[in-house]
N, CA and C of each residue as an Amber inpcrd file, in Angstrom:
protein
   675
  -8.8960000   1.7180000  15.1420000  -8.6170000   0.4600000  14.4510000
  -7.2040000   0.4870000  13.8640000  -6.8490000  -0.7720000  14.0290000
  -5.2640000  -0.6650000  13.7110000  -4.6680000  -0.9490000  12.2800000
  -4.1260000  -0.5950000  11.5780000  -4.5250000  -0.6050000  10.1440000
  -3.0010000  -1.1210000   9.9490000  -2.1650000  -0.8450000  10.2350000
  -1.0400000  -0.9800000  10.1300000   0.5560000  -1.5390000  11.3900000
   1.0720000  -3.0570000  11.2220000   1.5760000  -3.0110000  12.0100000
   3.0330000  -3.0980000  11.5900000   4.2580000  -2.8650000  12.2880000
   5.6180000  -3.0030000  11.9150000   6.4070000  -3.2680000  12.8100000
   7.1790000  -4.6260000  12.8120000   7.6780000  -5.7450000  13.8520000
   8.8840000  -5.5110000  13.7430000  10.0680000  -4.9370000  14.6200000
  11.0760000  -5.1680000  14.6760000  11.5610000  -5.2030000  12.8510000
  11.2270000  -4.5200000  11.7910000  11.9110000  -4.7520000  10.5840000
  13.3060000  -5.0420000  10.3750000  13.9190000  -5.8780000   9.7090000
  15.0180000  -5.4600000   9.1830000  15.6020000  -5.7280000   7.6770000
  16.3120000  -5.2330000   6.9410000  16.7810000  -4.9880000   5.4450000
  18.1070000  -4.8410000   5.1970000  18.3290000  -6.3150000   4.8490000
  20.0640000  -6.3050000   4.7290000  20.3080000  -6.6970000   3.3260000
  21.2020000  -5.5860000   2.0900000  21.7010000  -5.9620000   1.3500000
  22.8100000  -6.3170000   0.8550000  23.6060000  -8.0380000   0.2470000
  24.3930000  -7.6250000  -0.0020000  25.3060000  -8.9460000   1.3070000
  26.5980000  -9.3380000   1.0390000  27.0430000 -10.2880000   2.3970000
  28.6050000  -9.9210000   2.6550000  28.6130000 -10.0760000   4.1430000
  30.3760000 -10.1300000   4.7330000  30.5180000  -8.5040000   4.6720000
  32.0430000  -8.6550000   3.7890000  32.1510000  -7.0020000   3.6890000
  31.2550000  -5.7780000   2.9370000  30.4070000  -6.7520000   1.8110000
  29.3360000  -6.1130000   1.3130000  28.1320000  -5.6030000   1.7750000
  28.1190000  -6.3680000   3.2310000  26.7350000  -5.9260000   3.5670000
  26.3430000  -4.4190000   4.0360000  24.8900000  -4.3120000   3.6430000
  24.4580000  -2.8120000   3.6940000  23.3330000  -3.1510000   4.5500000
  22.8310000  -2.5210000   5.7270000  21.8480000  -2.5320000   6.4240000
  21.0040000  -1.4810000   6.4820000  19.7730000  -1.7030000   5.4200000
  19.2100000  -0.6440000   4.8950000  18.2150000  -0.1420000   6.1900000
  17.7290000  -0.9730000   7.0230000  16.6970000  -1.0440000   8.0500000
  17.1720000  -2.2980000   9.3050000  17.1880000  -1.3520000  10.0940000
  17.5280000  -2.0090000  11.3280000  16.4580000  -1.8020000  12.3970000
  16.0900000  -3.0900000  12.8260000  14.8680000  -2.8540000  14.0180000
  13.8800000  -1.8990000  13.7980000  13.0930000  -1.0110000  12.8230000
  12.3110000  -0.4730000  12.3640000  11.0200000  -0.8930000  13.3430000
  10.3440000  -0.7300000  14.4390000   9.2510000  -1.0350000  14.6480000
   7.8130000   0.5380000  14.7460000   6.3870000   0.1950000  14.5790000
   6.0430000   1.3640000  15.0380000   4.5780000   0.7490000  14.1420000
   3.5810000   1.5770000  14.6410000   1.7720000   1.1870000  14.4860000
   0.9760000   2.4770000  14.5090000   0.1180000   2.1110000  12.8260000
  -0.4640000   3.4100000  12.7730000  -2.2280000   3.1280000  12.2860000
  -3.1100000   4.3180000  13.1260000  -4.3560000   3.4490000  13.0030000
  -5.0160000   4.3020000  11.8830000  -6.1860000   3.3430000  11.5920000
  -7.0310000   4.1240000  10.5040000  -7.2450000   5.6310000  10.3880000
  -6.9730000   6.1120000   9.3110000  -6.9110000   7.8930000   9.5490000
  -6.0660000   8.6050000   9.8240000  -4.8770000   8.4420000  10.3270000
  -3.8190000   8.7430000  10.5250000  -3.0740000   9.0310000   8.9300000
  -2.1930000  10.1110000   8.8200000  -1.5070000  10.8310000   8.1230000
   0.2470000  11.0420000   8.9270000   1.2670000   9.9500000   8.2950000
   2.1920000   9.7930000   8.8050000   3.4980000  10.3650000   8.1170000
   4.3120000  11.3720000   7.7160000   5.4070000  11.3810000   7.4080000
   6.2780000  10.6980000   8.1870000   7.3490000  10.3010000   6.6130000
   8.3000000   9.4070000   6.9070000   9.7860000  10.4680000   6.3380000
  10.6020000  11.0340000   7.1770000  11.5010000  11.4480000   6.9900000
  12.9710000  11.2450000   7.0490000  13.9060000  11.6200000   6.4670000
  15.6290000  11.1360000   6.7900000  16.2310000  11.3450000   5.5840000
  18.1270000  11.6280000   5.6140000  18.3990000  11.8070000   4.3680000
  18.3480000  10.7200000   3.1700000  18.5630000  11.0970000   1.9180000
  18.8270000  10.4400000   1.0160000  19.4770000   8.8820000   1.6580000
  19.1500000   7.7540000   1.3040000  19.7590000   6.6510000   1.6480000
  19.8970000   6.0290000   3.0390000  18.9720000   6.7770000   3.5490000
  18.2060000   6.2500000   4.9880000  17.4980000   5.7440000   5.2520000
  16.7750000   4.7320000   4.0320000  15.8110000   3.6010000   4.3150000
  14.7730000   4.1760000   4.2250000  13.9220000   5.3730000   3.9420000
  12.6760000   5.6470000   4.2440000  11.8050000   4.9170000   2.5970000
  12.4910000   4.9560000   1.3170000  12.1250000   3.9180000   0.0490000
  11.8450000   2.7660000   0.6980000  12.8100000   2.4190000   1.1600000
  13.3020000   0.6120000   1.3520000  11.8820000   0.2610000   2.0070000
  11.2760000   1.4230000   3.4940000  10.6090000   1.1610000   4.1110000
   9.4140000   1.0370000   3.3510000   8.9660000   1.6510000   2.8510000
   7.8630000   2.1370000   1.8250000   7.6260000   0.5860000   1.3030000
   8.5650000   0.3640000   0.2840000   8.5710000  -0.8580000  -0.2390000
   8.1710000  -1.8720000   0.3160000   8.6990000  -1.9540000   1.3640000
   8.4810000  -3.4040000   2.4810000   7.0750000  -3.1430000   2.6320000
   6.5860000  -2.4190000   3.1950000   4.9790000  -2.2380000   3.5010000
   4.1000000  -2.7500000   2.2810000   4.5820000  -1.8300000   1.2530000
   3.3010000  -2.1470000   0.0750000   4.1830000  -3.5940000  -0.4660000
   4.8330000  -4.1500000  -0.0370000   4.9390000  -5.8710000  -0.6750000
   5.7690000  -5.9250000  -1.5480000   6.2580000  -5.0340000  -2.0490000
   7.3050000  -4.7000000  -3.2930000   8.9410000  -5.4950000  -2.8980000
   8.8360000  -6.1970000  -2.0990000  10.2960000  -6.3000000  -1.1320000
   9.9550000  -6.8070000   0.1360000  10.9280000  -7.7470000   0.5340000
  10.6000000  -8.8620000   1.2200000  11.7520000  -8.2270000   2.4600000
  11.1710000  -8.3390000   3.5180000  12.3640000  -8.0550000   4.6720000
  12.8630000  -9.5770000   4.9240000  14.1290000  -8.7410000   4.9600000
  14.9040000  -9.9800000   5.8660000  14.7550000 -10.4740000   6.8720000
  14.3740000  -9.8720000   7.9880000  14.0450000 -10.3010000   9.3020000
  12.4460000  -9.5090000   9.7530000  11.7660000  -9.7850000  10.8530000
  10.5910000  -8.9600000  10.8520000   9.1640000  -9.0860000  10.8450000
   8.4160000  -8.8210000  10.9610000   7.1990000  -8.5200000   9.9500000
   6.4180000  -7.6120000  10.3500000   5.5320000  -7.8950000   9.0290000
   4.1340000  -6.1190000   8.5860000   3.0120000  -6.9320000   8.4100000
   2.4180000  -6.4530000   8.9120000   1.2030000  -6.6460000   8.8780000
   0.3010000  -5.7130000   8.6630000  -0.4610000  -5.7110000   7.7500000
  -1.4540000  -4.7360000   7.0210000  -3.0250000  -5.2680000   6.7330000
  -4.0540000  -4.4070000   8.1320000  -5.3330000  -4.8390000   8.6810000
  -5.2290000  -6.1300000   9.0680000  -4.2650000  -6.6820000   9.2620000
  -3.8760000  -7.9880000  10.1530000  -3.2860000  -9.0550000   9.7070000
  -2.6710000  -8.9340000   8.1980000  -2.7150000  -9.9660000   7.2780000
  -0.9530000  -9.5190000   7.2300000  -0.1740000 -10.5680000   7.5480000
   1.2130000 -10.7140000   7.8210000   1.3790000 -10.7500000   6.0450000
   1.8540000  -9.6850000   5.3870000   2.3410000  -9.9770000   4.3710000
   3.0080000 -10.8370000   3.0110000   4.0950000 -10.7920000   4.5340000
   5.1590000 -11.7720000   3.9790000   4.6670000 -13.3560000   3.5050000
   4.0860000 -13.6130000   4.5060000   3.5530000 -15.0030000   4.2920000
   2.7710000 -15.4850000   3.1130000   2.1270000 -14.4520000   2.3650000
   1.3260000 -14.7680000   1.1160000   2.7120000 -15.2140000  -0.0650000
   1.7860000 -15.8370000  -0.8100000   2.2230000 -16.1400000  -1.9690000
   2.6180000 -15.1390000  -2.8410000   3.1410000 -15.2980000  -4.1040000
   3.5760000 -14.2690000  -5.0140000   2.3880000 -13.7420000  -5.6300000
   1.6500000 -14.5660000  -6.0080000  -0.1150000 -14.2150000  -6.7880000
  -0.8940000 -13.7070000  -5.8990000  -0.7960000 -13.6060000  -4.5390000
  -1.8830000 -13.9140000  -3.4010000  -1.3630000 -12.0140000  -2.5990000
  -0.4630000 -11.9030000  -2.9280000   0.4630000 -10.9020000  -2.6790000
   0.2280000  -9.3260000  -3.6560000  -0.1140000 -10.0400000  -4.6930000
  -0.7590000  -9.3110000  -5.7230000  -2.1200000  -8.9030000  -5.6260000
  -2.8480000  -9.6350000  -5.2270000  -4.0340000  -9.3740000  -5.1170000
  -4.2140000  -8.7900000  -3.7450000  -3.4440000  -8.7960000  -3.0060000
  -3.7360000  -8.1540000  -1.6360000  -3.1850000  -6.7040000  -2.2750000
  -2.4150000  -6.3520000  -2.8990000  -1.5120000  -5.0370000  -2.7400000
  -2.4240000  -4.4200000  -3.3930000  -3.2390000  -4.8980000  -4.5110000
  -4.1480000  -4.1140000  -5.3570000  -5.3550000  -3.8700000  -4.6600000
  -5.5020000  -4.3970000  -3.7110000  -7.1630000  -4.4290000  -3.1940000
  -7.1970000  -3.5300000  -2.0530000  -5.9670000  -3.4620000  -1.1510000
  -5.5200000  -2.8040000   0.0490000  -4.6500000  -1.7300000   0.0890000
  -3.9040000  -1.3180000  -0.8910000  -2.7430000  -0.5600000  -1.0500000
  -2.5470000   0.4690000  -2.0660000  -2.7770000   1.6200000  -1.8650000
  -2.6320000   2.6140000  -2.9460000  -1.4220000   3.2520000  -3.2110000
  -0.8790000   3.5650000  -4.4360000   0.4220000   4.1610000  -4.4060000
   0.5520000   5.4660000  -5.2610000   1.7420000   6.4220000  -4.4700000
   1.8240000   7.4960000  -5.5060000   3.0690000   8.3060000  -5.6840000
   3.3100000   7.6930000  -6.7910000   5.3820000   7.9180000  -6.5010000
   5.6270000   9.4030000  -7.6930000   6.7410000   9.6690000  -7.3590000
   7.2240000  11.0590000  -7.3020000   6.9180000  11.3840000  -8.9050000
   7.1580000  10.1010000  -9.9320000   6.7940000  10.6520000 -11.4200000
   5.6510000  10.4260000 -11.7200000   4.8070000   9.7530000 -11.1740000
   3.0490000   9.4560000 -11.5260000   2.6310000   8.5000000 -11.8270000
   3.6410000   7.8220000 -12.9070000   3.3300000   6.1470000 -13.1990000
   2.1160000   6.4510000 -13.5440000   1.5800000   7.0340000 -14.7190000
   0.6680000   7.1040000 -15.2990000   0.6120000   6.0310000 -16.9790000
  -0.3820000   5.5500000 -17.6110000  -0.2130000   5.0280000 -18.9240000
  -0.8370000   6.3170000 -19.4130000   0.5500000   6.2220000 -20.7200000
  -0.0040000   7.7170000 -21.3880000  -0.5590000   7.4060000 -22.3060000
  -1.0400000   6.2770000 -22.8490000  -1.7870000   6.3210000 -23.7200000
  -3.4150000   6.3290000 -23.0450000  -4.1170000   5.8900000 -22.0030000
  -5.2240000   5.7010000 -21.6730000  -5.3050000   7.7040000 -21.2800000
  -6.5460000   7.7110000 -20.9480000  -7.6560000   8.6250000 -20.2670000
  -7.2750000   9.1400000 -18.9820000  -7.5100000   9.9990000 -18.6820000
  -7.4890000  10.2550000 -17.0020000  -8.0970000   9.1000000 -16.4980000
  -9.5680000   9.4740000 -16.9850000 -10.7070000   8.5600000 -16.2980000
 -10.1300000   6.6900000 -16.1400000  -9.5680000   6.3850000 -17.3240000
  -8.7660000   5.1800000 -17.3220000  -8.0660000   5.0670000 -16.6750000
  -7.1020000   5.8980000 -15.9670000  -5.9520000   5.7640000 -15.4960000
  -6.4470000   5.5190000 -14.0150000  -7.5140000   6.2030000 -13.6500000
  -7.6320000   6.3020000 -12.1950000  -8.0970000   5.1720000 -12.1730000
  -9.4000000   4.2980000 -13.0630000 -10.1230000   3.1550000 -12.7140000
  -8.6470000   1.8910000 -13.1990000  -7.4960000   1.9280000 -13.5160000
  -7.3880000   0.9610000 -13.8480000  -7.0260000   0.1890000 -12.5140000
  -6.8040000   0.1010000 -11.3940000  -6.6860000  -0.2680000 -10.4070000
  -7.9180000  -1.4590000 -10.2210000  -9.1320000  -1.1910000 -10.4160000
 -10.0900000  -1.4470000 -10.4100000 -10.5650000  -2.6140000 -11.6200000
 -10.4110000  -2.1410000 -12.3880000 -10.3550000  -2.8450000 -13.8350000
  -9.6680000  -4.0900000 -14.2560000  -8.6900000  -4.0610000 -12.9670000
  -7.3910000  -5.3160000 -13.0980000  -8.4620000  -6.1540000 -12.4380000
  -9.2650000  -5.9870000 -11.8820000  -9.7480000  -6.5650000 -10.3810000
 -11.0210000  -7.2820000 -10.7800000 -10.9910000  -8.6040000 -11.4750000
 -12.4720000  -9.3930000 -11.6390000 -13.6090000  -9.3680000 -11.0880000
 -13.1790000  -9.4000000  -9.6910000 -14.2290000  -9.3330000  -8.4230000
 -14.9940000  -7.9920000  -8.0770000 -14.0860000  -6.8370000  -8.5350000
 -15.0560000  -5.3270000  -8.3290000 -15.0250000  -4.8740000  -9.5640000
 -16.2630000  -4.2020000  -9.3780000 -16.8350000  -3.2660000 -10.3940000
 -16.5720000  -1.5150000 -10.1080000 -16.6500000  -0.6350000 -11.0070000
 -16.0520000   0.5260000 -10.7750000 -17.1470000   1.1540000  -9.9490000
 -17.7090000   1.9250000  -8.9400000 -18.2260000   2.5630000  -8.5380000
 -17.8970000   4.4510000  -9.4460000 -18.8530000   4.8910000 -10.3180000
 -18.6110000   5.8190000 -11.1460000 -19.1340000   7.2070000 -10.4050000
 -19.6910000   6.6360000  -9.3630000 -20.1560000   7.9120000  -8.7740000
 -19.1030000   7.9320000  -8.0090000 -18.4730000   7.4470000  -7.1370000
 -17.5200000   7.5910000  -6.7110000 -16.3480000   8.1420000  -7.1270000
 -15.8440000   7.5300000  -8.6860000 -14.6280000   8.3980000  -9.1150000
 -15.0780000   9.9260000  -9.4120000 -16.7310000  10.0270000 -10.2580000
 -17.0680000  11.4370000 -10.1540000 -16.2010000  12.3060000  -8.7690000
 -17.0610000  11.7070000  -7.7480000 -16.6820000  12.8800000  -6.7930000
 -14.8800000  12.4500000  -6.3870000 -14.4110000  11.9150000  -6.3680000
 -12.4740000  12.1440000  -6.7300000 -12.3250000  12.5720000  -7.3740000
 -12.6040000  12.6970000  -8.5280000 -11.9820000  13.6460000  -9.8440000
 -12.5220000  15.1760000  -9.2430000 -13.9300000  15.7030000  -8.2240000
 -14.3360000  16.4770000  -8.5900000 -13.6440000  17.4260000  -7.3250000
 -13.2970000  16.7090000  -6.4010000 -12.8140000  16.9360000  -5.2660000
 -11.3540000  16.9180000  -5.4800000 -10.5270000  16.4890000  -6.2780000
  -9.6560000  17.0140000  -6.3180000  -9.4270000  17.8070000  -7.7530000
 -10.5670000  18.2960000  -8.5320000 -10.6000000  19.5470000  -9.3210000
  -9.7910000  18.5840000 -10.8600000 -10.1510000  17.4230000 -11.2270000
 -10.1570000  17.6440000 -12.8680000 -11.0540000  16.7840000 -13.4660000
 -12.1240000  16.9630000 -12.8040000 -13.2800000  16.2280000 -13.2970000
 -13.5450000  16.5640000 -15.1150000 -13.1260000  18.0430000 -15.0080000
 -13.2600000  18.4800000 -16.5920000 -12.4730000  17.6960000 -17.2090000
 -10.9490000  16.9490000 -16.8980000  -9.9290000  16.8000000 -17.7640000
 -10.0830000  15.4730000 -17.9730000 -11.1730000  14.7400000 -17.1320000
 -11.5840000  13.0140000 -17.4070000 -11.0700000  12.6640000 -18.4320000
 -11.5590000  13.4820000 -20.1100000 -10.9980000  12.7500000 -21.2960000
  -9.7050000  12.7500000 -21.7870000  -8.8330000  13.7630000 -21.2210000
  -7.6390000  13.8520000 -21.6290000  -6.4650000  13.2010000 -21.3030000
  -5.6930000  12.9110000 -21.9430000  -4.6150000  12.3790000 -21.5000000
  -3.5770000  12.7990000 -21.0740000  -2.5070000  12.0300000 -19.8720000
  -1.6480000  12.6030000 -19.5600000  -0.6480000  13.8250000 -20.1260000
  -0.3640000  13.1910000 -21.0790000   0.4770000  14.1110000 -21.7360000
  -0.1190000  15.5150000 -22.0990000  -1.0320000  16.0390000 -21.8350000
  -2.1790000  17.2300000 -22.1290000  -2.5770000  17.7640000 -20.9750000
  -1.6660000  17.0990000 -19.7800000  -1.8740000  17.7890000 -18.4740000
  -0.3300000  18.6110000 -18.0030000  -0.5270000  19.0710000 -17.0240000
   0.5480000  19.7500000 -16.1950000   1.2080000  18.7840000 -14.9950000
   2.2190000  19.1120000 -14.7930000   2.5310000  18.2360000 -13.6320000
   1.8080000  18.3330000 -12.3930000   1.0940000  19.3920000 -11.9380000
   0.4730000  19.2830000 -10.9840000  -0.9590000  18.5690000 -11.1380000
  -1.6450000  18.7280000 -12.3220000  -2.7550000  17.6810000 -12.5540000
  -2.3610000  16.3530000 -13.1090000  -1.4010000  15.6580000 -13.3890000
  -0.9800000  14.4350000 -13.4830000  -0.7330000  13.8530000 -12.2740000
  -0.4300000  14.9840000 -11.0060000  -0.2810000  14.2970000 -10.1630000
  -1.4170000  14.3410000  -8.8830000  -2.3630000  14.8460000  -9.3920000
  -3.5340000  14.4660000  -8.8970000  -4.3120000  13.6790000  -9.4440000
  -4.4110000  13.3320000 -11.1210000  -4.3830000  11.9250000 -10.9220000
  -4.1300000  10.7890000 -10.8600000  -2.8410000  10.7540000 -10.2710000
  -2.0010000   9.9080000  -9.6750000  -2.6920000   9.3340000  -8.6640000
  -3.3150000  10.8090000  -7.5970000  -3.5270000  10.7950000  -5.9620000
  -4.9880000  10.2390000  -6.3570000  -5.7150000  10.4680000  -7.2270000
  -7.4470000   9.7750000  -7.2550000  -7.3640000   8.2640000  -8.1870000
  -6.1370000   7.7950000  -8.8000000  -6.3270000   6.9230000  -8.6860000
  -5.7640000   6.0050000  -7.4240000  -5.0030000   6.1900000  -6.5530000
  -4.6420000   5.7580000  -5.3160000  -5.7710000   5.3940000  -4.6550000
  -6.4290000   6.3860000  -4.5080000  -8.2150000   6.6630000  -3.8580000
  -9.2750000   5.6880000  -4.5850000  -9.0470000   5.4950000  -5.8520000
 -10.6570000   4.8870000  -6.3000000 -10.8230000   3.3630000  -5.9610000
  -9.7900000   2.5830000  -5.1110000  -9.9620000   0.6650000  -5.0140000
 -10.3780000   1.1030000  -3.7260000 -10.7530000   2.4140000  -2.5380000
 -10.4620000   2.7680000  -1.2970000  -9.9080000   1.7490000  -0.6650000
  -8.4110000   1.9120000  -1.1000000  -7.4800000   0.8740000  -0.2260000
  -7.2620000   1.3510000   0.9550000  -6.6920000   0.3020000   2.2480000
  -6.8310000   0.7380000   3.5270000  -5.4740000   1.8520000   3.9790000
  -4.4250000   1.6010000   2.9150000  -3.1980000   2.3480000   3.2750000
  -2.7340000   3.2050000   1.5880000  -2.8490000   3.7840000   2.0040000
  -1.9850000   4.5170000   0.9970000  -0.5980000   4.7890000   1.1170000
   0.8080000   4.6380000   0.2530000   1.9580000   4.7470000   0.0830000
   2.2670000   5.6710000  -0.3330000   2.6280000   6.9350000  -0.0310000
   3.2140000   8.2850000  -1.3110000   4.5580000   8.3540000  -1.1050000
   5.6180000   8.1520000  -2.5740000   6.7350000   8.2510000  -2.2080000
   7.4660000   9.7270000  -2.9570000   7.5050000  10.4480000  -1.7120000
   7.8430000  11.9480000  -2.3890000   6.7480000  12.3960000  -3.6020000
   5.6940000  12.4740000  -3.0870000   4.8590000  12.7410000  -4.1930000
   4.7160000  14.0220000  -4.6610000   5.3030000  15.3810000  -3.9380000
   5.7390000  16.6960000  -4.2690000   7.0000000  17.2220000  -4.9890000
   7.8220000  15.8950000  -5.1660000   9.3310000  15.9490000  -5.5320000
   9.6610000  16.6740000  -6.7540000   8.7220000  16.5980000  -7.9130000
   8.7570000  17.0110000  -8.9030000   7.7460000  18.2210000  -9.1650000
   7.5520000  18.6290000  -8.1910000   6.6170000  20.1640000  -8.2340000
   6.9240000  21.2640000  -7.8780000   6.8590000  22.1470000  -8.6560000
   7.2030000  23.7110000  -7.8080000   6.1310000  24.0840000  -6.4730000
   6.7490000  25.1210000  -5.8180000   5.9420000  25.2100000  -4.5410000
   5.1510000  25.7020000  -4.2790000   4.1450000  25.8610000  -5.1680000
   2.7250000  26.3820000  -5.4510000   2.0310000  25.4640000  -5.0660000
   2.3100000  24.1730000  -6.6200000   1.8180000  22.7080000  -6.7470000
   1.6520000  22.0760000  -5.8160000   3.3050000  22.3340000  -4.9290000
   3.1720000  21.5490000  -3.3830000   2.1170000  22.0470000  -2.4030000
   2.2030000  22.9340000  -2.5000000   1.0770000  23.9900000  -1.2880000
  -0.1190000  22.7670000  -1.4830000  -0.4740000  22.6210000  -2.8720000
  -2.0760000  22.4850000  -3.4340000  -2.1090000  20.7620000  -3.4520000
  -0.9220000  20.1010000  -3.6270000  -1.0250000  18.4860000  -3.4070000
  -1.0790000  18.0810000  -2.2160000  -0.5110000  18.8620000  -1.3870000
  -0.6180000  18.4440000   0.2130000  -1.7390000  18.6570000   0.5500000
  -2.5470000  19.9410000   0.2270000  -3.5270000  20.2890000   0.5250000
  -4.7350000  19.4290000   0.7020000  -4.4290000  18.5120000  -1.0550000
  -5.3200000  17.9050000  -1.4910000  -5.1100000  15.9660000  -0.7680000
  -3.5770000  15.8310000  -0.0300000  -3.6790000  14.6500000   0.2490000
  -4.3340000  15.0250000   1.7670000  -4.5070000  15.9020000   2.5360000
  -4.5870000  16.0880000   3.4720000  -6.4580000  16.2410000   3.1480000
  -7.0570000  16.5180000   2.3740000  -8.5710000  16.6030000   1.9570000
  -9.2070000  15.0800000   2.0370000  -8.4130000  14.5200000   1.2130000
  -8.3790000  13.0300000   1.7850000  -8.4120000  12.1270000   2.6160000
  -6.9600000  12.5190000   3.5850000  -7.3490000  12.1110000   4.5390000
  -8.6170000  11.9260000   5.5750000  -8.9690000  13.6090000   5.3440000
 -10.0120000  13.7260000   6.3510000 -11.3600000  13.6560000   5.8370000
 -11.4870000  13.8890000   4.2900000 -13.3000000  13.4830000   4.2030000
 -12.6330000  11.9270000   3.6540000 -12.1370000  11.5750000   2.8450000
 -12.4470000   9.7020000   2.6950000 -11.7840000   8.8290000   3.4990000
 -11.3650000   9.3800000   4.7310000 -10.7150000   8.5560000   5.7630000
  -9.5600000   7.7910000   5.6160000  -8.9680000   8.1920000   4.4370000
  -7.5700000   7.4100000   4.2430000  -6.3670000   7.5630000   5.1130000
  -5.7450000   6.2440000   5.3560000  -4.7150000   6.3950000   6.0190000
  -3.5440000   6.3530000   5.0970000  -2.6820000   7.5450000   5.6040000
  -1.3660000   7.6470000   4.2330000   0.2480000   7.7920000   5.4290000
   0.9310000   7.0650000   4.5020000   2.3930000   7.5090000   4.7310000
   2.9680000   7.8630000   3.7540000   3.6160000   9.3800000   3.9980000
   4.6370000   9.7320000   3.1490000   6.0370000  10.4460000   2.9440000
   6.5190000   9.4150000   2.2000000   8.0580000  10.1190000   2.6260000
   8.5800000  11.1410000   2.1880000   8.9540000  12.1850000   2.8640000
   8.9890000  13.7310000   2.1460000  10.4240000  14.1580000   2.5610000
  11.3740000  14.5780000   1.8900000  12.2890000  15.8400000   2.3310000
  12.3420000  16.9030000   2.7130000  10.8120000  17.4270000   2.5420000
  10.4120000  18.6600000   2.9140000   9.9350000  18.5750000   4.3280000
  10.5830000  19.3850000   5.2980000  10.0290000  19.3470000   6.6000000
   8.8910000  20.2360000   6.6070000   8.8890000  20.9300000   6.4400000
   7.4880000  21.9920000   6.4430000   6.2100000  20.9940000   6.1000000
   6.1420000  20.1180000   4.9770000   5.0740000  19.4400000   4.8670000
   5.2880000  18.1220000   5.9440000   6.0410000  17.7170000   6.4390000
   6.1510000  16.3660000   7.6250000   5.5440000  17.3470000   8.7370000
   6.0030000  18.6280000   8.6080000   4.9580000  19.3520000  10.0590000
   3.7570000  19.2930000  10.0530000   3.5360000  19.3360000   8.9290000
   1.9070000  19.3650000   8.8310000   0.8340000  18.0680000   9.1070000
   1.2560000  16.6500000   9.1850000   1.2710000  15.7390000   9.4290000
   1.0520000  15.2560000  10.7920000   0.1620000  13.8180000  11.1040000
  -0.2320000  13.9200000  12.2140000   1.0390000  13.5180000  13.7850000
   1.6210000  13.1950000  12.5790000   3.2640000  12.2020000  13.1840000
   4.4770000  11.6800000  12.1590000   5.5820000  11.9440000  12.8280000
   7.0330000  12.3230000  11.8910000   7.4340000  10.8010000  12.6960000
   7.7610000   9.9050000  11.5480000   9.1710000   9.2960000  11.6370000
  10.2890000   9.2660000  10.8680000  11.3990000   9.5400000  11.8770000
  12.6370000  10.1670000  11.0950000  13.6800000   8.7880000  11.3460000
  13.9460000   8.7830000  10.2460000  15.0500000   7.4730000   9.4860000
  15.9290000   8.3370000   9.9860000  17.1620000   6.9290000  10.8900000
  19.0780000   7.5080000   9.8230000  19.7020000   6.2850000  10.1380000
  20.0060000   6.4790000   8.9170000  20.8300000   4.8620000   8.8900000
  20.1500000   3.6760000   9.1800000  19.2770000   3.6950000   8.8590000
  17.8270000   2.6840000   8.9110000  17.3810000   2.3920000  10.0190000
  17.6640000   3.5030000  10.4750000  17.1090000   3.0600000  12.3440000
  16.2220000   4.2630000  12.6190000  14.9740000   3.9030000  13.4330000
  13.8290000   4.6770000  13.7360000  14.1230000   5.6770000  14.6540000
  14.2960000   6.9030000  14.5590000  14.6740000   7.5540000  15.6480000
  13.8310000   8.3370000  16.2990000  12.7090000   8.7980000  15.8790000
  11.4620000   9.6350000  16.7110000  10.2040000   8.5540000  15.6530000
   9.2340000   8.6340000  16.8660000   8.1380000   7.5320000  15.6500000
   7.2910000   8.1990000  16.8030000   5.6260000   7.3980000  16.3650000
   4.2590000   7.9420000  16.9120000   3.7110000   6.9400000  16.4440000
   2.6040000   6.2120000  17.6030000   1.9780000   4.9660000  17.3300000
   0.7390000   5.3810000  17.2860000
């Protein structure tokens, strides 16, 4: 099943002599379950790309389509409610509220959401499966960076959105942490069937992955459909 599509993208900032072409012709399709690194240097569009997918940013030319629903075309409100219902995210500092709970932090995804109710057995086994089921009551600031950023990764998991977004989500970890977050997005993948892209600098973890696309200069240069 095709979970994810990407049309000829393109991302131009900026006009005349100013212009910057963050993404050029970007195309490529990834199906349910799939685990995709997105690689290239610094300022090679692999953010920009990220962005465009989860709705954060409007391409200039193009389109995405996500479980079949052309993005772009929604409304600003309508856009919102798709990104929250379909789209999980998990960026390099955690974007955690430090005043709420673990347990808060992971359901608030959920909580925004009138129409669903939290499934509690469910976050049980995320919290327990990725090991801080004990730390439910505590708050961020009373964690380590490597357990802040797992629950970062279980709240991504608890709306079971169809795509998950990780942007450098090892960036800020020593390489222990990394060993054990990959470990744990890759646990994911394969018992709750999530489909993830993520953009990493680290090649060793894009190896590990089911398929590498490598950015330069905003152009797709090795991809896997």
């Amino acid at each position: 099943m095709e979970i994810l599509k990407v049309e000829d993208i393109k991302k131009y900032y900026g006009k005349k002599e100013n212009l910057v072409k963050a993404l050029e012709g970007v195309s490529f399709c990834m199906e349910k379950g799939s685990f995709v690194a997105v690689t290239g240097q610094s300022g090679s569009g692999k953010s920009t790309l990220l962005n465009l997918i989860g709705g954060l940013d409007v391409p200039t030319d193009g389109k995405i389509f996500v479980q079949g629903q052309d993005i772009a075309k929604l409304k600003r409100k309508e856009q919102t409610v798709f990104r929250r219902r379909n789209i999980g995210f998990i960026f390099q500092n955690y974007s955690l509220m430090p005043e709420l709970s673990v347990y808060d932090n992971v359901v608030l995804p959920i909580t925004m959401d009138f129409r669903k109710k939290v499934d509690h057995g469910y976050i049980k086994e995320i919290l327990e499966t990725l090991g801080i089921w004990d730390k439910r009551k505590k708050t961020p600031n009373e964690l380590s960076g490597g357990q802040q950023q797992r629950v970062a990764i279980a709240r991504a998991l608890a709306n079971r959105p169809a795509l998950i977004l990780a942007d450098e989500p090892t960036g800020n970890l020593d390489s222990r942490t990394t060993i054990d977050v990959m470990g744990l997005l890759k646990k994911s993948n394969r018992e709750f069937g999530q489909t993830i892209i993520m953009v990493t600098h680290n090649e060793e973890l894009a190896q590990s992955c089911d398929a590498i696309l490598h950015i330069k200069d905003g152009i797709l240069k090795k991809g896997a459909d």
